[in-house]
N, C-alpha and C positions, 0 to 999 in steps of 0.2 A: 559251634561257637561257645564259647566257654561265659560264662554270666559275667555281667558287668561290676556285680559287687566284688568278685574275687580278683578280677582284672585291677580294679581301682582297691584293694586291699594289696595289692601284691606293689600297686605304685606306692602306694604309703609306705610302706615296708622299706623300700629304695630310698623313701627321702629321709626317713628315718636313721636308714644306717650312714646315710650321707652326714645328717647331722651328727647324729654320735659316735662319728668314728675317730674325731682327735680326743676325745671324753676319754674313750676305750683303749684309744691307744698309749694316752698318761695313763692311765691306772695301770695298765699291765705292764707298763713300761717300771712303774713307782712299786710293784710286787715284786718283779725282778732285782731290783734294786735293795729293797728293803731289807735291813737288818737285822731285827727283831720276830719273831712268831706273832707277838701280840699287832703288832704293827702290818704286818699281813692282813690278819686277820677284818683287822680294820678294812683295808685296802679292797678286800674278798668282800666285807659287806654294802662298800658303797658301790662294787664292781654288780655285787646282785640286786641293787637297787634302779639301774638303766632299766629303760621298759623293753621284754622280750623280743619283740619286733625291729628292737634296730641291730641284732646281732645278725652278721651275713650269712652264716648259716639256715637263715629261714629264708631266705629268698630262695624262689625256685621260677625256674627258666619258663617262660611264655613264650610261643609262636608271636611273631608281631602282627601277623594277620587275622590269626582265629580269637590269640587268646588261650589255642588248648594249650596244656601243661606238660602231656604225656606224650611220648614218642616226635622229642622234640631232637631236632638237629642242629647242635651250636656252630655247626663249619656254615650252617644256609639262616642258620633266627628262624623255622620254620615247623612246623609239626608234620607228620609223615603224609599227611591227606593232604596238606601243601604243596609240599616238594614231589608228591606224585604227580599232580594234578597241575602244575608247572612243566614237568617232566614231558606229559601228554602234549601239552600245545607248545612245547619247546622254546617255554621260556629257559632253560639250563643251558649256558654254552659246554663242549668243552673245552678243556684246556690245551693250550698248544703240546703237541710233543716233538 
């Protein structure tokens, strides 16, 4: 099980980018657009002035059960010691064919 501070570091981080993403996405919308270089430029400084954690990029995928990070499965939300160990006592249906 993965620690609780990284778990609730990793939720901040989501409400973060929830908040800043119409922020984010005028500025680069207003970069695109822009006519001038200086005016860019501008554009580029308020854009590095958002705090690093609301960019989606830093989000990284959690199992919803453990917590781990690594050897995780986006088709199940689950890490590999999950979806084994489901597998075993057959919680996993198949699919029809």
């Amino acid at each position: 099980m993965a620690k609780k501070n990284m778990i609730e570091r990793e939720k901040k981080r989501q409400r973060l980018v929830i908040k800043y993403s119409k922020k984010r996405t005028d500025i680069k919308n207003a970069i695109r657009t822009a006519s001038s270089f200086q005016e860019k430029l501008d554009l580029y400084g308020k854009f590095q002035l958002l705090p690093r954690n609301c960019f989606p990029s830093r989000l990284r995928n959690r199992c919803w059960m453990t917590g781990r990070s690594r050897g995780y499965y986006r088709y199940f939300g689950v890490s590999r010691h999950v979806l084994r160990e489901m597998a075993h006592s057959c919680q996993i249906g198949r699919a029809h064919v």
